[in-house]
Structure formats: structure tokens, C-alpha cells
N, C-alpha and C positions, 0 to 999 in steps of 0.2 A: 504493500500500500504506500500511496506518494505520500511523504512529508505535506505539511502545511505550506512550508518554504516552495516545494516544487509547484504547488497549485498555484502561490500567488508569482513563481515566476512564470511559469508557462502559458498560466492563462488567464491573470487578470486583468491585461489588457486586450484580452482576446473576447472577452466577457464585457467592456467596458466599448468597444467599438462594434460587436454585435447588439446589442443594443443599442446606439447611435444610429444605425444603420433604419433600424427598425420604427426606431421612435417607441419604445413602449416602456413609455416613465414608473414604472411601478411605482417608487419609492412614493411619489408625488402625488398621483393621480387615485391611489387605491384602486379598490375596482369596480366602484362605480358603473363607469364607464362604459364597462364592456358588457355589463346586464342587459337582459332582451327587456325592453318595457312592455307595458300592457297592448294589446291586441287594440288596433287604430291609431296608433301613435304613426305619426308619420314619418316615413323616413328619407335619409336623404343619401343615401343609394342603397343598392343591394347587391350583393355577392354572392354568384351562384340560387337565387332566390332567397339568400337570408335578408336581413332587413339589417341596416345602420343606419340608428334611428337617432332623429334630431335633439333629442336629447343627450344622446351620445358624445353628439358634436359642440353643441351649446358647453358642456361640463368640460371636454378637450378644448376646446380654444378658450374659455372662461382659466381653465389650468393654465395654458399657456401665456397669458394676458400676467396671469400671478405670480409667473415663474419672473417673467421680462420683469415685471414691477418692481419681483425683490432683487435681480440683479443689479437694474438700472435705478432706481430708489423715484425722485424729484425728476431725474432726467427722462422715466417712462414718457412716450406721447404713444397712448393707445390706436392715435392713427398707424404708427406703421404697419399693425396687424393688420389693419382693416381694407385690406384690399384683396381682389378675387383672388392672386396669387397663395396668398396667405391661406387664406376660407379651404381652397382647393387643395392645401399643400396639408390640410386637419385631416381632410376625406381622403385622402390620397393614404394618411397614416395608418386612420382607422380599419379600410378598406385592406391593407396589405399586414395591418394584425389580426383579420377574420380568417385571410387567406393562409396564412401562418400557423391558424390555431386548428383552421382545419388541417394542414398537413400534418401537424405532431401528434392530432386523435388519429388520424387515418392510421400515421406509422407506428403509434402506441410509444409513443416515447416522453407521454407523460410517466412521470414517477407514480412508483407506487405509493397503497399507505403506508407502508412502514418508513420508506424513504420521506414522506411527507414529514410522519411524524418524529422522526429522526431531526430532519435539518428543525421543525419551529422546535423541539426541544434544545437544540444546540445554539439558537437564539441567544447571544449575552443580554439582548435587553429585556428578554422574560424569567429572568433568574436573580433568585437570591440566594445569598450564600455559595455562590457558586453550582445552586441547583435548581431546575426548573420551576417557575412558582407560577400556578394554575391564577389566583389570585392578579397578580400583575400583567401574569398577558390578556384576562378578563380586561382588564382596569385601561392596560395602552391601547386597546383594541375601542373601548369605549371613546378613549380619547380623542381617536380619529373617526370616530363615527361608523365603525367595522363593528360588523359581526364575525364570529367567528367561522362561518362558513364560508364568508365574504375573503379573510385573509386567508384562509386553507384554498380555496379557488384561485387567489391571486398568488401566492407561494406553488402550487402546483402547476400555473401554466409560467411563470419566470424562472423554477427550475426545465423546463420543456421547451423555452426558449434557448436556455442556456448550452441544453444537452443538443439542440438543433447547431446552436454556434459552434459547440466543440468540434461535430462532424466538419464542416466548413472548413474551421481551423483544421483540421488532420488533410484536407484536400490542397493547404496554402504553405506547407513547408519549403522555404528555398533553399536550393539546392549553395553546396560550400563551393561550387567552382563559378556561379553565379555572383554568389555575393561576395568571393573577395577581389572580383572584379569593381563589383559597387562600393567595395571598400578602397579599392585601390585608386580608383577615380576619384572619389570620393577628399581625398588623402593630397590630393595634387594641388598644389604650390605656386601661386603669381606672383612676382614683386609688380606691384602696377602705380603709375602716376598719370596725372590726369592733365587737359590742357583743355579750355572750355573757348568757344567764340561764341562771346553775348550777344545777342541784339542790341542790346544798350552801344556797344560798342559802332554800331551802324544809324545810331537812330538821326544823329544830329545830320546826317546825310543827306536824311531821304526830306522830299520839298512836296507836301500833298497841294494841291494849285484845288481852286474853288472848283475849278469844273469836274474833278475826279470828283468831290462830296459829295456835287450833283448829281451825278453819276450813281453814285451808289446808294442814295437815297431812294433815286426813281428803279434802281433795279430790285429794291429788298425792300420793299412797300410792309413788307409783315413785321420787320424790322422795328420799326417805329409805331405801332399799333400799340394802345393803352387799353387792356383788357377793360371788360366792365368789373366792377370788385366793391365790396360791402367790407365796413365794420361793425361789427358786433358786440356787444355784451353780452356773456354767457355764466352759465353757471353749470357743475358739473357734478352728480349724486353719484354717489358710492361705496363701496364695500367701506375703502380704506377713509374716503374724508367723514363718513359716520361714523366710523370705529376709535378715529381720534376724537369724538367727541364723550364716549362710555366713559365711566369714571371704572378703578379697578383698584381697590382697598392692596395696601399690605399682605396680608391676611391669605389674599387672593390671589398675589404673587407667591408667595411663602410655599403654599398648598400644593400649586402648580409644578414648583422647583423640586417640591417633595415627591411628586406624584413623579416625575422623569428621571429623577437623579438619585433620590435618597438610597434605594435598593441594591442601583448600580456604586455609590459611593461604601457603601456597608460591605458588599461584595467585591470589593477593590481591594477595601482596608484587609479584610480577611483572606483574603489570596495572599496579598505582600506579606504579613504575618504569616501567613505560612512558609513562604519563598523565605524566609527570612531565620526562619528554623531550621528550615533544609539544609542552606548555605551554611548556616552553623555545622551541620550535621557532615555536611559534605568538607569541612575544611577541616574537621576533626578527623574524618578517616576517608582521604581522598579514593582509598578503594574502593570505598561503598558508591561510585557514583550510577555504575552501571546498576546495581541493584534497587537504589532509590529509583533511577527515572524509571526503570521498570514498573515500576510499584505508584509512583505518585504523578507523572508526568500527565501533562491534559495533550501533548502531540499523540495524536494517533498514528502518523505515521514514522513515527522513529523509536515510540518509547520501547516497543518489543526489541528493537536493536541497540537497549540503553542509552538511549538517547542521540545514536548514533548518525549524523546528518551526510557524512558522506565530504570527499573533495569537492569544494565550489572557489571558482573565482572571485575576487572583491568587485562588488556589484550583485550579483549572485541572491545576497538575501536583503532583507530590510532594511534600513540604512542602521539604526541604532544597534542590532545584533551584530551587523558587517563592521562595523567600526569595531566594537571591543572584538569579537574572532582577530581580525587584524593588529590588534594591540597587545593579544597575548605573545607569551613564550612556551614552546612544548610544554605543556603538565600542568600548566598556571590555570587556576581557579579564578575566576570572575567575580565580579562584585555583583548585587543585583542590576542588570538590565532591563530596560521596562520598553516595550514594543506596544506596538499596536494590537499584540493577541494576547499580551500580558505579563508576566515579570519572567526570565530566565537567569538562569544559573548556565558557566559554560566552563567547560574547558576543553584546553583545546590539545591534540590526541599528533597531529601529524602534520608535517610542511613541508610538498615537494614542489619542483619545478622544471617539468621537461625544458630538452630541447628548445628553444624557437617559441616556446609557451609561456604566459605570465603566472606567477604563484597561484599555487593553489591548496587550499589550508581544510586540513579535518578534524571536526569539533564534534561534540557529545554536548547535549544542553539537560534542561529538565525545565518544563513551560508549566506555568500557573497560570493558567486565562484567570481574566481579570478584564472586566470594562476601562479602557484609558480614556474613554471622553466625558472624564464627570470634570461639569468645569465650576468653578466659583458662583456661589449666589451671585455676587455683585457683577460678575461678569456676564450673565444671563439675564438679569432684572429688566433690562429693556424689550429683549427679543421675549420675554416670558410676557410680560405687561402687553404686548401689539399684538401676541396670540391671545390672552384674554382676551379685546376688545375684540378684535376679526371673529373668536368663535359668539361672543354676545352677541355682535352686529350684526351676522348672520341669520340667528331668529331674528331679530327685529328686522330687518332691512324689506321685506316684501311689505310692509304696514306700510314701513315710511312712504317707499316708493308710490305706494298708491296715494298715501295723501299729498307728497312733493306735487304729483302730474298731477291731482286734483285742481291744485294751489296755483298752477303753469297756466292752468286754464280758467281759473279766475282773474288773473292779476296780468294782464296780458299790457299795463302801460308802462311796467318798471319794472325791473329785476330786484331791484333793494329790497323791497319789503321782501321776497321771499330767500333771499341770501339774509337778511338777519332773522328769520323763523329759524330756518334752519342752519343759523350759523357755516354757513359756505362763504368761498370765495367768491364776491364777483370781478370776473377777469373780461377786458378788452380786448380784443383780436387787434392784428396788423391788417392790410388791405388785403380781403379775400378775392381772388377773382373766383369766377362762376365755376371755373374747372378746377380748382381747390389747388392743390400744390402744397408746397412746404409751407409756408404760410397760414394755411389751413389751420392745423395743428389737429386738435379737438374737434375741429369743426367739418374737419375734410371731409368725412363720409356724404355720401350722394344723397343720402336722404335729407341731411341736416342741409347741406346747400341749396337742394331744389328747394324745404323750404325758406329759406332766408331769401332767394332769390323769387322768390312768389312776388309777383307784380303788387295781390293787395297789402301783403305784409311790409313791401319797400315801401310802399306809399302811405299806410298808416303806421304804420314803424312798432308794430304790435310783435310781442313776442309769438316764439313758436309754441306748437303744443308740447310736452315732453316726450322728446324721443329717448326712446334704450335701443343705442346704438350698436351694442355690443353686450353679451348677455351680462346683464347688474352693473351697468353704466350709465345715466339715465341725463341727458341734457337739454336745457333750455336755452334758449337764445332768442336775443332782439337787434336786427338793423340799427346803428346808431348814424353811420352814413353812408350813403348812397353816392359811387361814382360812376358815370354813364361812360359808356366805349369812347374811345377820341383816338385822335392821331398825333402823332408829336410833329409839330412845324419842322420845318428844315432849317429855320434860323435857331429853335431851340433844341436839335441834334447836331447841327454843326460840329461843336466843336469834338462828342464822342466820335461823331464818325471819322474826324482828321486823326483823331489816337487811333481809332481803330483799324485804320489803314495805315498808317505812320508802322505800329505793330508789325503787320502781317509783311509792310516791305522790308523793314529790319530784320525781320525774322528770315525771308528770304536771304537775304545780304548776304546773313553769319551762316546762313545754311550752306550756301554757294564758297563762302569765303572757306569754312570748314572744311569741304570738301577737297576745294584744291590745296589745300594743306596736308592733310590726310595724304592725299595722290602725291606729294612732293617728298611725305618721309618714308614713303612706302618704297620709292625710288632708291632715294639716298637718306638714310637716317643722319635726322639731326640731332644732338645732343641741345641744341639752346630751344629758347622761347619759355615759356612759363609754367612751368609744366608745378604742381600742387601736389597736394594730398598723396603723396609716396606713402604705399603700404602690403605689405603682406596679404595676399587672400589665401582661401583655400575653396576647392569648389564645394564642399558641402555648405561653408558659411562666407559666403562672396559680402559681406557685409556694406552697407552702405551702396549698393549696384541695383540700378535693374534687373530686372530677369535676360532682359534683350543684352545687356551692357556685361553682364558675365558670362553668357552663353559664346557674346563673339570672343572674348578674350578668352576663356577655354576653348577655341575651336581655332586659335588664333596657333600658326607651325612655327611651336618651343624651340626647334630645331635652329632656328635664324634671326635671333637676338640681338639690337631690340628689336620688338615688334610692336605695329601700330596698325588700329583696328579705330572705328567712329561709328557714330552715329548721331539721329535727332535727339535734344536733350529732352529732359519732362519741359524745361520753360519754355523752349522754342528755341532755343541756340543752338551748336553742335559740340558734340563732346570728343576728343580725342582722348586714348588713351596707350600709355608706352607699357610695353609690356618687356621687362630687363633680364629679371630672372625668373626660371621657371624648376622647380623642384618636381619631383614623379612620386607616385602614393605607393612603389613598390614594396616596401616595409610594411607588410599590414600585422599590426600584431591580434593575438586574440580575443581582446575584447573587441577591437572595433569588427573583427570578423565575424564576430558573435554578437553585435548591434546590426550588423549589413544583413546579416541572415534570418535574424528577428522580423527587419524592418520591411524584407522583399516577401516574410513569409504574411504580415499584418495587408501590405498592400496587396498579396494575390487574394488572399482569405476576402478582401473587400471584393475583392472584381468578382470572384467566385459566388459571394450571397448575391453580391447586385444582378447577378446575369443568372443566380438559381431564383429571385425573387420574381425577376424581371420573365422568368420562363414560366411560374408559380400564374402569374397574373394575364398570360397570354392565354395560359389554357382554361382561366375562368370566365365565367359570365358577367361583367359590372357592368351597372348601370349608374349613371351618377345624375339624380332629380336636381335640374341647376334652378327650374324654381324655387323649389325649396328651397336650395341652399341661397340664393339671393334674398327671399322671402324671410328667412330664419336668422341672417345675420346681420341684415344691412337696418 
């Protein structure tokens, strides 16, 4: 049986890119989600005739909205979701985890129950004492609003996923003559310096004459068009600005801190305390260790071999285990070590080093699992207080909504009175045009535009009714001013359009000037002119380069130094660059040849799901209801 070590090298990131691929947030989403709703629900496609039903999708993209929000905090604008792209890219997820879940029941490669109940027993976070507590996974299962046949369902199809991902992975292994070509390349050496021709350096040159202006006014008529565009006062109802308004006692923090962490804290304390006996135990008679890990060790996969973990290079295991392994001297006894799966004892047994090979060291541990993410009350008390409020708001929040749109539609002269009811913000827009745009923000959806843009509402300047935008996102809005379509005169574009030609001939200039510069060292190398930024590359990390601007200088023939290669700059200028010396990636040592065969095995294992998924969904029946999904989201 593999070590813990070997799982989380071989395939936790194999485990963590199969699911990216997929999109099936477990952790986040629960499973919800994926429940068949009641008979008439409508849906908004089907697969093979099952139904993905709009509920479905509503609690998916409402997930996803909450995911962006806590990445992005203040900086969220719920607009960039809200576009077909977006909508289509939910159904496209949900759709291709129907077709997924069917192939794992068809292949029976869901786990059994034993295996079920195996992995939620081995759960750190439903354990005290270090043993499973019926109680507590009651209690966290409450918490997130799961039942327990709700998380047995969702635990049985993400190990079904996982064991789907494995398969994939065992078809993406790259081959060692492969990848230490990719290491070898990989490995290869620029000295490069740079020599840049500005447009600036052309600009005082160029002489724009009034008739060219003219000229390019009357040819780009779109050019100079002033959309029509509206400002607005708006106001915006939600999860997160209701939820700052709950009040959330001490008391209620305290409770919450207790409910998530106390068990896992108590159960921490009592592991160390044991590790800590052991260690005694073990430095009193360093012979005893094989027999203790036997006897106490929580690795399954080593403690029948006394704890024995086998030859690994540094890198190999978790960074805090790898550092002390590598710190020891033959026979030397470890202090406690505290990992991410809980406290170790180590000593370390053997240290050899082929050939051509980097060290490689063998250690015997003894593991005390133990939860390591109980973190300080005071370091939690915020994120603990805004999940209070978010779960309060959430019952309350369908009341509100219905009195907010009530209130939209009485007070249809001012937004004030109803931003101080309900304590919200009221915020001013920039100049909206009709077709929304960045500017937009909050406002961009098609629905909210057509109505702001509603003839009677410009003209009486009367709020809108409240729209929910976006599911539990509910906005109001009023025209504050109206600007009608126009043109910009040609005496009040003048002067941009003389930059904006002045540009493009400078740009031309350094383009042409660049070039035959380029053609002249490529001839005869010069060593003068002004050549900058000398530095070291290497092709894995071309640092500071375009993509285009290191591909020519690695394709550039090392053989005939210097060498000079060019192109268009990002500004508009041309860039040259000298290429002096060039090193070869022939030295590949172990590790990096063991990073190259990782990285060629992660990127075939993707091409392999994309084109097994992408086969998965040829040979079903989808149908995607695009009223619906307009009808349901906009």
C-alpha cells in the first residue's frame, strides 16, 4: 500500500487539475445543485433526456457570483458575469457533470459502502480525540445546511470523479526521453540586450497639414459619433449589503468559533501530547522505533514497514518533513515536526547518491494526525462575524426583497427615501451609452438598460421597477440625465485627430527606421549604439519578453554570435535585440528531469480528458433551452 507521501506526490495535483477541468466545486457548492427538482420545474437543457433544471443553474452561477465576490472583495462588478458567454459557460459545466456522472454509474466506478464509509470516517474534521464523533459530523453537516445523505451523495460521486481522473492520469505518463529533451531546452541560456526605436524619437518630424485632418474626418465619420448615454442613480439589494446591516453578539461569535474549531483544537492538543511521549520514548531507546511506528503510527502506508518511507529526493515530500529529512545525520532522531497531516517523529536510516543522480535520503517517521488549521479566535472573528450575518440574511433576505421592489414601485420620484429605509448606498453612474460597456458597471445588463433607456422613463425621469438581475441581486434605478446622439465638429476633433495621425506616422518612421537597422547588423555586427537592459535569460523563464520576442531569440542560430533578431514593440516602436552569448541545457540533472516528466505527463493527462470529455458529449443528446436560459438570468 502507497505511503500518504506517495499519494500527495503523484496525484495531488492530478486530483486538483481534474477537477478544474470539470468544474465540479464540491467543496463550495454542496450538492444542492445536482438534485433532480420537483416534476415541472423547468429546465434549461437536457442531456440525453435528463433535465438541468433552472434551479440548478440559478444556485451555480449565484455560487459563482460568491466565489468572484470573496476573491475580489469591493473590486466585484457582478457585471462581468453577466453576459451570454458567462450564463453558457454554467450550462456548458453543469451539462458535462450529468454526462460524467452518467459515465462513472454506467462503469460502476463509484465507490462502494465500505469505501464511503471509510474515507467520511477518516475525515479530521469529524473527529475528536482523534476518533470519529457521530455528534460533530451531525453538527458540521447542519452547518452547511446538508443532510447526511446529501454529503454521503456528494462524497460518493467526488471520490468517482477522482477515480475517473486517476484513469486519465495512468493514460498521460511522459515518456524520460521526451522530457529530458523538454528539460534540456528548457535549460538553454541567452545573454540578450536590447536597443529600442521610439516613435517619440520621429515624432517632431512628421508635419500633419489641415487637409490630411480633413481627410480623415470625412473618411471615419463613426469616429467622431457621440453615443446617446444616460446617468443614473441607482441603488443595489443584497445578500452581502443586508448582511452588513445584522447585528451579531459576542456570544454568537464565540459559539460559532467553538462549533468549527474547539474539537479540532482539543484533538490537536492530544495528538502533540502524544507525539511528545513517543519522542520521549523513542530517544530513550532509539531501537524501539520500528516497533513503536508499528504499533502507534496513523500512516497507513508505511507503519507495517516501521515507519519505513523508502529513498526520495528533496522535493519529494512536504516541504516541512523534506527540510528536517535533509537536516538530519544517519541515526539522528528528530524533534517534533508538525505537517499538514500532523506531528512526526523521524529518523533518518540511509544517504546515497548515484552516478549522474542528486541525493537521495531514507527515513522511518511515526505520524500522529492531528488537524493543523485551528487558527486563533482573534484571527477568525471577522471571517466568523460575515458568516453569521450571510447565514441570518439569508432567511430574511426573500421578505426584504419583496418589500424593497414593493417600495421601487411606490416611490418612483427619488431614490433617497428608499436608500435611507433600507440603509443602502445611493450611487451615480458615469455616462451610460445605450449599449452598456465598461461604464455600465451594475447597470450593464440588457434588461436594466432597455429600461432606463425607455422613452417614458427618460422623459419623466421616474425610477425603474426593481429588477433581480442576477439571482439575489435586486436593482433600482433613475435617469438623472439624458444625452441625445451628436457628432463631434471637426473644429472640436481637430486637434485629436492631428495626434492621432502624428502617432501612426511616427510609428511608421521607427518601424521602417528599425528595420533597416536590424538588416544592417544582421550584415555586419555592430558592437555601438545603445543597446540597455543586458541580461541572462533562460527559455523556461524569458523574463520581462514577449512571447513573440523570446521565441525569435531562441530560434535565433547560437552558432554565429552576436546575433540580432527584431520586431514590433507592444508601444509601436521596434525593438532590437543582441543576442552574445548562448549556453545549451545539456546538463539536465534529476530533478529538473523529474519536473519535465511530471509537467509533459499533467499536460497530456489534460489533452487526454479534454478530447475523452469532448468524445463523452459528441455521442450525447443536448439540448440547451436558450429561452430559458435568457429568460432565467437576465
Amino acid at each position: 500500500m502507497p505511503s500518504m507521501f506517495d499519494f500527495v506526490r503523484e496525484q495531488k495535483w492530478l486530483v486538483r487539475i481534474f477537477l478544474m477541468l470539470i468544474c465540479v466545486p464540491f467543496a463550495l457548492f454542496g450538492v444542492e445543485w445536482y438534485q433532480r427538482g420537483a416534476v415541472g420545474v423547468d429546465a434549461i437543457a437536457t442531456v440525453d433526456g435528463e433535465k438541468v433544471l433552472v434551479n440548478e443553474f440559478n444556485q451555480r452561477y449565484q455560487a459563482q457570483q460568491d466565489q468572484f465576490r470573496q476573491m475580489l472583495g469591493h473590486n466585484f462588478d457582478p457585471s462581468i458575469l453577466d453576459t451570454p458567454q458567462a450564463r453558457q459557460g454554467v450550462v456548458d459545466q453543469l451539462v458535462t457533470e450529468r454526462i460524467l456522472g452518467t459515465y462513472v454509474a454506467r462503469h460502476r466506478m463509484a465507490p462502494s459502502d465500505a469505501e464511503l464509509a471509510q474515507t467520511i470516517a477518516e475525515n479530521p474534521d469529524f473527529k475528536e480525540g482523534g476518533q470519529f464523533s457521530k455528534e460533530r459530523y451531525q453538527q458540521l453537516l447542519r452547518a452547511t445546511n446538508r443532510s447526511p445523505l446529501q454529503y454521503q451523495e456528494e462524497t460518493r460521486r467526488s471520490l468517482a470523479f477522482q477515480r475517473l481522473g486517476g484513469a486519465v492520469y495512468e493514460a498521460g505518463i511522459g515518456s524520460k526521453k521526451l522530457a529530458n529533451r523538454e528539460a534540456s531546452l528548457a535549460a538553454e541560456t541567452r545573454e540578450v540586450s536590447e536597443l529600442i526605436v521610439s516613435p517619440d524619437q520621429f515624432s517632431a518630424q512628421v508635419k500633419i497639414t489641415p487637409e490630411a485632418v480633413e481627410a480623415y474626418y470625412k473618411a471615419n465619420p463613426k469616429d467622431f459619433e457621440i453615443p446617446e448615454a444616460v446617468k443614473a442613480e441607482f441603488i443595489v439589494l443584497n445578500i452581502e449589503s443586508f448582511s452588513a446591516q445584522i447585528p451579531v453578539t459576542a456570544d454568537d461569535v464565540r459559539k460559532s468559533y467553538d462549533e468549527r474549531f474547539a474539537s479540532k483544537a482539543k484533538a490537536r492538543d492530544e495528538a502533540k501530547k502524544k507525539a511528545d511521549e513517543l519522542l520521549a520514548q523513542v530517544r530513550k531507546a532509539p531501537e524501539r522505533f520500528v516497533e513503536l511506528a508499528k504499533t502507534h503510527s496513523d500512516d497507513p502506508g508505511s507503519k507495517d514497514n516501521g515507519g519505513d518511507l523508502g529513498f526520495n529526493a528533496r522535493g519529494a515530500m512536504v516541504r516541512a518533513f523534506d527540510n528536517m529529512v535533509f537536516k538530519l545525520r544517519p541515526k539522528e532522531i528528530s524533534s517534533l515536526v508538525e505537517s499538514e497531516f500532523g506531528f512526526h517523529i523521524i529518523v533518518l536510516e540511509e544517504v546515497r547518491q548515484a552516478a549522474g543522480k542528486s541525493e537521495e535520503r531514507r527515513a522511518r517517521h511515526i505520524l500522529l494526525q492531528a488537524p493543523t488549521d485551528v487558527k486563533p479566535f482573534e484571527a477568525m472573528r471577522a471571517e466568523l462575524e460575515h458568516d453569521l450575518r450571510k447565514r441570518k440574511a439569508s432567511a430574511d433576505f426573500p421578505k426584504l426583497a419583496e418589500k424593497f421592489t414593493a417600495r421601487a414601485d411606490q416611490q418612483v420620484d427619488s431614490l433617497k427615501p428608499i436608500a435611507d429605509e433600507f440603509k443602502l448606498a445611493l450611487s451615480t453612474s458615469d455616462w451610460i451609452p445605450r449599449s452598456g460597456g465598461p461604464t455600465a458597471g451594475a447597470l450593464g445588463n440588457g434588461r436594466m438598460l432597455a429600461a432606463l433607456f425607455d422613452v417614458e422613463t427618460l422623459k419623466s425621469k421616474r425610477s425603474t421597477e426593481a429588477l433581480e438581475l442576477n439571482p439575489g441581486i435586486f436593482i433600482v434605478a433613475r435617469p438623472v440625465e439624458h444625452r441625445p446622439p451628436a457628432v463631434r465638429t471637426l473644429n472640436a476633433a481637430r486637434t485629436d485627430i492631428a495626434k492621432r495621425l502624428t502617432a501612426q506616422e511616427a510609428k511608421a518612421l521607427a518601424s521602417k527606421a528599425g528595420q533597416e537597422r536590424l538588416a544592417s547588423l544582421q550584415k555586419t555586427a555592430d558592437v555601438g549604439g545603445r543597446w540597455v537592459n543586458t541580461r541572462m535569460l533562460t527559455r523556461a523563464a524569458p523574463t520581462g519578453l514577449s512571447r513573440e520576442a523570446a521565441r525569435e531569440i531562441f530560434r535565433a542560430d547560437a552558432a554565429k554570435l552576436p546575433a540580432y533578431v527584431g520586431m514590433e514593440a507592444p508601444d509601436g516602436g521596434f525593438a532590437i535585440y543582441r543576442i552574445s552569448k548562448a549556453g545549451s541545457g545539456d546538463a539536465v540533472d534529476e530533478k529538473r528531469l523529474t519536473a519535465a516528466q511530471t509537467n509533459l505527463a499533467r499536460l497530456h493527462a489534460q489533452e487526454q480528458f479534454q478530447g475523452f470529455v469532448g468524445g463523452l458529449r459528441e455521442k450525447s443528446k443536448i439540448e440547451i433551452n436558450k429561452a430559458n436560459l435568457e429568460r432565467k438570468s437576465n
